[in-house]
C-alpha positions as CSV (number, residue, x, y, z in Angstrom):
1,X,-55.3,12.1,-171.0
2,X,-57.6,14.8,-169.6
3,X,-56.2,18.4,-168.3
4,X,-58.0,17.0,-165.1
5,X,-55.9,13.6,-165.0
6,X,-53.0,15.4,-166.0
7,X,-53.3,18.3,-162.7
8,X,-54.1,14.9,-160.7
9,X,-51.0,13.0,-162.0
10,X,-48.5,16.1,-161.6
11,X,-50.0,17.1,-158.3
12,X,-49.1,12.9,-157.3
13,X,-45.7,13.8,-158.9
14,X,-44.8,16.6,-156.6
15,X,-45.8,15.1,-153.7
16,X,-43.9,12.1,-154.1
17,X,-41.1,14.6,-155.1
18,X,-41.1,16.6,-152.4
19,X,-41.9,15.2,-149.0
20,X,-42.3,18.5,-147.6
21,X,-45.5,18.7,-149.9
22,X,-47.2,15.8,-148.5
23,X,-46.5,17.7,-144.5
24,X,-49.0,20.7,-145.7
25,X,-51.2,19.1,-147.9
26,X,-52.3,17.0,-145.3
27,X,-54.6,18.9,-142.4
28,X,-53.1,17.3,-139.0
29,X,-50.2,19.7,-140.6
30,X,-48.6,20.9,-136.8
31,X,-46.1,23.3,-136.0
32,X,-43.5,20.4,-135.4
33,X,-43.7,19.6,-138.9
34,X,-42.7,23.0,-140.9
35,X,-39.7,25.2,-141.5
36,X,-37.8,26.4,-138.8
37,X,-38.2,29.8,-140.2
38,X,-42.0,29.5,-140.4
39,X,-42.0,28.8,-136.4
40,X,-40.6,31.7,-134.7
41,X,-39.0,35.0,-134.3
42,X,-35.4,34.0,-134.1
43,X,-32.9,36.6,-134.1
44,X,-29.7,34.5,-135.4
45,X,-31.6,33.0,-138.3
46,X,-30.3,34.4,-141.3
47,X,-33.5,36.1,-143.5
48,X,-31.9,36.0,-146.7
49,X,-31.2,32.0,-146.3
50,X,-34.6,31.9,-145.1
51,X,-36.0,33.5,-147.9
52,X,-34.6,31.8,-150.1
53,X,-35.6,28.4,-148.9
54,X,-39.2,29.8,-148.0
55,X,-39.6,30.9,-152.7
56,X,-37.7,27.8,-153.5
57,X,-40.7,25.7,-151.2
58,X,-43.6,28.3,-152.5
59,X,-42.2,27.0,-156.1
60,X,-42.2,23.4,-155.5
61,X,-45.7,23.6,-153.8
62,X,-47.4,26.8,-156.1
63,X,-48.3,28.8,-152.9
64,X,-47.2,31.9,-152.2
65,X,-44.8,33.3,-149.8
66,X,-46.2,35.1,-146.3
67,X,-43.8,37.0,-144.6
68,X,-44.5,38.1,-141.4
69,X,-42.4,40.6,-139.7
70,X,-42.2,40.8,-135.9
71,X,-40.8,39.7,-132.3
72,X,-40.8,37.5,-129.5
73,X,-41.3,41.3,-127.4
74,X,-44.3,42.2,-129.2
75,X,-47.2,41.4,-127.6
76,X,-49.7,41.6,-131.4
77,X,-46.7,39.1,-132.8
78,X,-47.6,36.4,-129.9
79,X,-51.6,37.0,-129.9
80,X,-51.6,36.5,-133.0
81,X,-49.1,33.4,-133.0
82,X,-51.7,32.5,-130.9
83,X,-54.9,33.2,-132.5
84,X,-53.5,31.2,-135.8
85,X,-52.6,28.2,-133.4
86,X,-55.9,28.2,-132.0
87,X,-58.4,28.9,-135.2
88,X,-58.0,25.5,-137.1
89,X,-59.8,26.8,-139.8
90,X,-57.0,30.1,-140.1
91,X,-54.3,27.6,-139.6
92,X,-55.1,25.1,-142.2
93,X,-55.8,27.6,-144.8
94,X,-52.6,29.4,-144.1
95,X,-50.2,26.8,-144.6
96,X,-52.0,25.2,-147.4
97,X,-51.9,28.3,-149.3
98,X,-48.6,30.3,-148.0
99,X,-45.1,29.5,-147.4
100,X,-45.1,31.5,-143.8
101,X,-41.4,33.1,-143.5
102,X,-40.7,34.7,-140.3
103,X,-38.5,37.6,-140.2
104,X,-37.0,38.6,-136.3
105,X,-37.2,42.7,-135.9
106,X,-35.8,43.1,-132.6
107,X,-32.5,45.2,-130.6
108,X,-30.8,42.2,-131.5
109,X,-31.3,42.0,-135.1
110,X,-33.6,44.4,-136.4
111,X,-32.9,42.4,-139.8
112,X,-32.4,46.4,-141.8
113,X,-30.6,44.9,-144.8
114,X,-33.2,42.2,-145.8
115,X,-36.2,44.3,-145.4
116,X,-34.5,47.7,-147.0
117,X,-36.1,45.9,-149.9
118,X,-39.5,46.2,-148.7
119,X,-42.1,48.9,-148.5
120,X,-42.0,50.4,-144.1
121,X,-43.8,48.3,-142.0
122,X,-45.3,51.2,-139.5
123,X,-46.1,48.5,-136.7
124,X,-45.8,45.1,-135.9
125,X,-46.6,42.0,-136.8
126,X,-46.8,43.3,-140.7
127,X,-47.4,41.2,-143.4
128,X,-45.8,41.1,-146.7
129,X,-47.6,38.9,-149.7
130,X,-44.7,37.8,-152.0
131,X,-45.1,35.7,-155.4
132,X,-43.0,32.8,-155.6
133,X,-40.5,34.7,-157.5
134,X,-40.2,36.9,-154.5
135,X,-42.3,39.8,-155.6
136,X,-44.1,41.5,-153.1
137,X,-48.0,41.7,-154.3
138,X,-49.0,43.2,-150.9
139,X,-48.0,44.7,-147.9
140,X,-50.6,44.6,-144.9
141,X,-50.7,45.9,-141.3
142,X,-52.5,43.6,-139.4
143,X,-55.2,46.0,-137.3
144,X,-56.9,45.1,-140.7
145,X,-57.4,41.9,-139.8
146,X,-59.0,42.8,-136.6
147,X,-62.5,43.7,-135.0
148,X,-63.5,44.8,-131.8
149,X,-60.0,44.4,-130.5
150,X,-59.3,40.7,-131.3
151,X,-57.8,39.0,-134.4
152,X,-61.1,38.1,-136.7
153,X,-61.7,34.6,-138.0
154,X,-64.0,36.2,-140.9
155,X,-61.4,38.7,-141.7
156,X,-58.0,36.5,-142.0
157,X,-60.1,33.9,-144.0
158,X,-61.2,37.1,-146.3
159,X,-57.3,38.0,-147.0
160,X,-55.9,34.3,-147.4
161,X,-58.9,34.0,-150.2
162,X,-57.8,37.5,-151.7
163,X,-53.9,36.5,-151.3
164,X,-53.8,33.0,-152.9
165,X,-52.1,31.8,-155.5
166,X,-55.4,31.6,-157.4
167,X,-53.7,29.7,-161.1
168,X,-53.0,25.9,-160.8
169,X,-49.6,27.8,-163.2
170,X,-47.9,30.0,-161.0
171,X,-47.4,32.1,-164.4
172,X,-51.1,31.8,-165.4
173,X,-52.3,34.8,-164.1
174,X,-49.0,36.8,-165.9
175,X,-50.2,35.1,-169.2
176,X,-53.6,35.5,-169.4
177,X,-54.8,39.0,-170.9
178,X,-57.0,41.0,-168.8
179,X,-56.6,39.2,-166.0
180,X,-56.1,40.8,-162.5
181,X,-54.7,39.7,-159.0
């Protein structure tokens, strides 16, 4: 068997595993179809259960996690809800190559315990890149991802390619000497 037929056949395997898999694998992927926690800002959701379930996912499926820290009160967090909705090219590349984990800041729950753990977010929506063991490779403040004002096709498409998981072995890039993320 070739190392080609054997990534086919384990890729088959996982999907038929995990029907979950199959939902972002496939492009018609809609907001309907993923995590509760990957939908919205929701102030009673617990983040540490959602957390959780969002590595245990980015394991099954070799992505990595995307954490996005925000509110329904911010008006960046809904533009750029909005601009991911309406970019198909942002939105399909997103979810096939992060686990998106949204994590409520807000006078309800401003969620200080969970994200103690993380470097300070000094506006929102911020980004956190984490590795499917949770690890955070990269925290990001969205203006970065603007130009002129607006949310930038060219530059979210520029971070999901940098982000990635890049190894078809979540643990390649670990294992192999010289190699840089």
């Amino acid at each position: 068997m070739t190392l080609k037929s054997l990534r086919l056949c384990i890729i088959i395997t996982l999907a038929l595993l995990t029907p979950a898999l199959t939902t972002f694998a496939n492009s018609n992927t809609t907001i309907d179809s993923l995590p509760e926690y990957s939908q919205k800002y929701d102030p009673a959701r617990n983040a540490f259960a959602d957390g959780r379930q969002a590595i245990n996912l980015a394991k099954q499926s070799n992505r990595r996690v995307l954490i996005i820290v925000g509110g329904n009160w911010c008006q960046w967090c809904r533009a750029m809800d909005k601009f991911i909705k309406t970019t198909p090219s942002v939105y399909k590349n997103l979810h096939q190559h992060f686990v998106i984990l949204k994590i409520n800041v807000s006078d309800k729950n401003k969620n200080k315990k969970f994200l103690s753990a993380f470097p300070k977010a000094h506006g929102y929506p911020h980004l956190f890149v984490a590795n499917h063991n949770g690890s955070v490779l990269r925290s990001q403040a969205t203006n970065m991802l603007q130009e002129n004002g607006k949310y930038s096709e060219k530059r979210f498409l520029e971070f999901i390619s940098r982000w990635k998981q890049k190894a078809s072995n979540p643990d390649f890039a670990q294992r192999t000497p010289g190699k840089k993320e």
